[in-house]
Every structure is written in structure tokens, then in C-alpha cells.
C-alpha positions in Angstrom: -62.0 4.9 -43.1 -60.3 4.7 -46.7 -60.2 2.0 -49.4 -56.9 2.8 -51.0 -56.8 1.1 -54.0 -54.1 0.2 -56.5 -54.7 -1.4 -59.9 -53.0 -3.8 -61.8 -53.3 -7.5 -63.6 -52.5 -10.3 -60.8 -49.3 -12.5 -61.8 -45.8 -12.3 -61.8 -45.8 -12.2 -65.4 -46.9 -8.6 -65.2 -45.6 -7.7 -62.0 -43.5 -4.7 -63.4 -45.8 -3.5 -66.6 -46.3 0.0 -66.8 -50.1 -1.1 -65.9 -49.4 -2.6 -62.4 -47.7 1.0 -61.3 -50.9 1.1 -59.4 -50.2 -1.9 -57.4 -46.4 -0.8 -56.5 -47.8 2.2 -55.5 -50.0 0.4 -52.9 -47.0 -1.6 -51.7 -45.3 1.2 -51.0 -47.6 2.7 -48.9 -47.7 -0.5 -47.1 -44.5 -0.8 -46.5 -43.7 2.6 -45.5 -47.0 2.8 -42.9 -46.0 -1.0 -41.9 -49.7 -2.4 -42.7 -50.8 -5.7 -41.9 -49.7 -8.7 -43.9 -51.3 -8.6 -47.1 -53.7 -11.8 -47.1 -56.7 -12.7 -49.5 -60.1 -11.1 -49.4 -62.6 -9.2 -51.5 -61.1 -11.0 -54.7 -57.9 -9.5 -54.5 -56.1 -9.1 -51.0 -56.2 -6.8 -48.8 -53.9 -4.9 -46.0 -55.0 -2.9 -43.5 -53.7 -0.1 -40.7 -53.3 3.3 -39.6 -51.8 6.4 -42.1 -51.0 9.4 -39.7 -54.1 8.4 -37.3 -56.7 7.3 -40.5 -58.1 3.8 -40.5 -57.1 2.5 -44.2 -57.7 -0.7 -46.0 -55.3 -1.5 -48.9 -56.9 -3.5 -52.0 -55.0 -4.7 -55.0 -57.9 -6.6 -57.0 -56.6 -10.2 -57.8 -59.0 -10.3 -60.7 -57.5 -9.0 -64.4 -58.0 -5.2 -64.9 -61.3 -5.0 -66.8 -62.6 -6.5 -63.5 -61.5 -4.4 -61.1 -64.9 -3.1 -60.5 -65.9 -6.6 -58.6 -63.4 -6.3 -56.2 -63.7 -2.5 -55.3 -67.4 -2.8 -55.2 -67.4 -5.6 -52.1 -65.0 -3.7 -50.2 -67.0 -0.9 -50.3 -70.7 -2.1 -49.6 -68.7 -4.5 -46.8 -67.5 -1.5 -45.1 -70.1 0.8 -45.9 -68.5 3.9 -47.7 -69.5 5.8 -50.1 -67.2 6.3 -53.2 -66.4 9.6 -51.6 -64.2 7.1 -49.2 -62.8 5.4 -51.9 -58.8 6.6 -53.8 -58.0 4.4 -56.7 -54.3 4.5 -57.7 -53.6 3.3 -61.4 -51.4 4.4 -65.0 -52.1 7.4 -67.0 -50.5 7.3 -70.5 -51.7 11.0 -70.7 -49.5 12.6 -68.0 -46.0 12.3 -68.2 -43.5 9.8 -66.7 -43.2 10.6 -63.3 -45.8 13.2 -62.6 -48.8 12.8 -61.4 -52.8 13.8 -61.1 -55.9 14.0 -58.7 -59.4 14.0 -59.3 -62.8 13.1 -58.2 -65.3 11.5 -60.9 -64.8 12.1 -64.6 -64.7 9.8 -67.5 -62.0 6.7 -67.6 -59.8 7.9 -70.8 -60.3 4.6 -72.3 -58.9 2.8 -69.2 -60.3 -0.5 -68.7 -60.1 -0.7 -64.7 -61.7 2.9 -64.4 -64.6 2.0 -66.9 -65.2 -0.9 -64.6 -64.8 0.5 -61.3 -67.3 3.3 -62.5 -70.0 0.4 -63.5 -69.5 -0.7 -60.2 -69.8 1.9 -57.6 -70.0 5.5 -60.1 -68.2 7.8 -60.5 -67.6 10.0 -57.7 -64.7 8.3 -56.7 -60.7 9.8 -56.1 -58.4 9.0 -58.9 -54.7 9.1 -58.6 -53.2 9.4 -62.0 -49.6 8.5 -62.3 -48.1 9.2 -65.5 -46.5 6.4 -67.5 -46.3 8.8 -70.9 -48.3 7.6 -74.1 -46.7 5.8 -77.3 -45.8 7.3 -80.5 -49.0 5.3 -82.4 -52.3 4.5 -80.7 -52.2 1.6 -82.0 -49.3 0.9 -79.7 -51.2 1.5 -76.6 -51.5 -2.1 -75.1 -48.7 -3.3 -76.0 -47.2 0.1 -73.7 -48.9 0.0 -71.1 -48.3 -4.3 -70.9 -44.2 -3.9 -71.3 -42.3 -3.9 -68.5 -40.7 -0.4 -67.3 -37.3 -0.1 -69.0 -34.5 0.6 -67.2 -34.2 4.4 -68.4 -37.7 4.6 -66.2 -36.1 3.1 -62.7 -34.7 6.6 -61.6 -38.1 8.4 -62.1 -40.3 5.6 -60.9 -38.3 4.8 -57.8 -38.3 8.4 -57.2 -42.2 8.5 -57.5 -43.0 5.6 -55.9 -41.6 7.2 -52.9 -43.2 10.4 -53.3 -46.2 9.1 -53.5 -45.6 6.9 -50.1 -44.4 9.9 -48.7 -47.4 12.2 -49.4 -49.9 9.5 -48.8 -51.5 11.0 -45.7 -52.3 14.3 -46.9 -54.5 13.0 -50.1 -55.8 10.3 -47.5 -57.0 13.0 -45.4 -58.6 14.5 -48.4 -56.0 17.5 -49.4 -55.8 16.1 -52.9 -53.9 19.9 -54.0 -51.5 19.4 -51.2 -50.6 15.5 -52.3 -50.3 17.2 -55.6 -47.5 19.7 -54.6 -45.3 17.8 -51.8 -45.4 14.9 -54.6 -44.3 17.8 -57.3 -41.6 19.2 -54.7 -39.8 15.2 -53.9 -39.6 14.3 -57.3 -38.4 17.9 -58.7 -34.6 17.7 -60.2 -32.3 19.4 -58.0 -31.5 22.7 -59.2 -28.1 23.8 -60.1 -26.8 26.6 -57.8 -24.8 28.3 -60.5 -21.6 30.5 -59.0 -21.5 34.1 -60.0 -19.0 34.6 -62.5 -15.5 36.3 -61.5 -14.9 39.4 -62.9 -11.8 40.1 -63.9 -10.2 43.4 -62.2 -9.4 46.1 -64.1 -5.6 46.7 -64.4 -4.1 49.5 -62.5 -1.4 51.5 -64.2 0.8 53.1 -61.4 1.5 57.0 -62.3 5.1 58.4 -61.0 
């Protein structure tokens, strides 16, 4: 069994905040493997189902960010995984828009739900890192990662969103490299098949 987990503050208000990409992740997922109803448990609610044949629980924490930790923690010890079990989908303002990351364990970057998560059940846990880019100022960093998307981000994030979805089984099933290319490969630009240019025939001079 996994605990697929997506981060993000509970509310409307931040429904679509470049911090809550963790959570539309998640939904997607749901939606895509038709998972149960989302209803409440573990602080946060839960959904719950089958990815290609694996037994998955969906969490989105209903407590704020820098508590995430409370939520992913009861799941676990409830279920009895190990953090090996557990893949924790949430914003990276170091990767760009639109691509994205996997690793087990290392430090949180400074990010609030992964500090918290860490106290929590360690370290040794999957990280998906989708990129939401970084502001100009560091001093801008909250108020980045707490805006809504704008609309020059729909195209790329729709287009993630569904990548992620798509590729969910394989980094369920623990190819974390292969999740990492087929997400690479759906949201690549099309390339432009460019037509050979004509050359022009030389001129034949007719000789009586």
C-alpha cells in the first residue's frame, strides 16, 4: 500500500496558490483512477483505491502547511508503513514551471510542509517536486508561492497536472526515473517538423 500525499493550506481562499499545486495534483490522480469519495479522516481527508493493481490511500492534510507532519504521521503509524511507503507531492520554487523532480530523503529547501513532515515520520520519505519557478527577491517568496497561478501558467500547469496523473503508476510502483521521463516526454513542446528547403533548378540553356 501507498500514502500518496499532496500538500497544500485547506480553504477556498487558497485553493489555486502556487502552494496547493500539491493538492491539484492529488485530485487529479483521483479523478483519473476514479478513487473513492474524498471524505474526512486523519486531519485532512482521505481517498482511497486501486492505481494499475496498487492499493493507494490519497491524503490532502486539512491542517495549514507547517502542520502537515500531524496528518501524514497518523496515516502512516494507522496503516503501518514505513516512510519508504510514503510519496509527498508539493511546490518547488527551485525547479522550473512545469517540470518536475523525485527524490527519497534530503533536506526541505526551506519548505515549511517538508520540515514538518520530516519531524514527523524522517526523512526517508519520496518527494515529488513540481516546479512553480522562484521570484526575482527572496524576500518575495511567500507572497509567490501564496498568489494564485496567473493565467500565463494555465497551459503549463494543465499540461502537468495531467502528466503527472498520467505517470502516476509507474512512480507508485517505485520507478521514480521512469515517472521522471514519461512526465518529461507529455509535457515536452511539440517539435516543429521543418520542410526541406526547395532548391531551385539550375537553368538549362538548349544548344542548336
Amino acid at each position: 500500500m501507498r500514502l500518496l500525499v499532496g500538500l497544500g493550506n485547506p480553504g477556498t481562499e487558497y485553493a489555486f496558490n502556487r502552494h496547493n499545486i500539491g493538492f491539484l495534483a492529488v485530485d487529479a490522480i483521483a479523478e483519473q483512477y476514479r478513487l473513492s469519495p474524498w471524505r474526512a479522516r486523519f486531519q485532512g481527508v482521505v481517498a482511497e483505491g486501486f492505481v494499475n493493481g496498487m492499493k493507494v490511500l490519497a491524503l490532502k492534510p486539512g491542517t495549514y502547511m507547517n502542520l502537515s507532519g500531524q496528518a501524514v504521521g497518523e496515516a502512516m503509524r494507522f496503516f503501518k508503513m514505513t516512510p519508504e511507503d510514503v510519496i509527498v507531492i508539493y511546490d518547488e520554487i527551485e525547479i522550473t514551471p512545469g517540470k518536475v523532480k523525485v527524490k527519497q530523503g534530503g533536506g526541505s529547501a526551506g519548505h515549511n510542509g517538508i520540515k514538518s513532515i520530516d519531524a514527523h515520520i524522517g526523512e526517508n520519505y519520496w518527494r515529488v517536486r513540481l516546479g512553480v519557478g522562484r521570484p526575482e527577491t527572496k524576500a518575495g517568496v511567500t507572497n509567490h508561492v501564496l498568489q494564485n497561478f496567473a493565467k500565463s501558467d494555465v497551459d503549463w500547469l494543465g499540461k502537468l497536472l495531467n502528466a503527472v496523473a498520467d505517470a502516476a503508476p509507474l512512480i507508485i510502483a517505485g520507478n521514480e526515473s521512469k515517472f521522471m521521463t514519461k512526465v518529461a516526454l507529455l509535457t515536452a513542446p511539440p517539435v516543429e517538423k521543418k520542410e526541406p528547403e526547395k532548391k531551385d533548378k539550375p537553368e538549362v540553356t538548349e544548344t542548336k
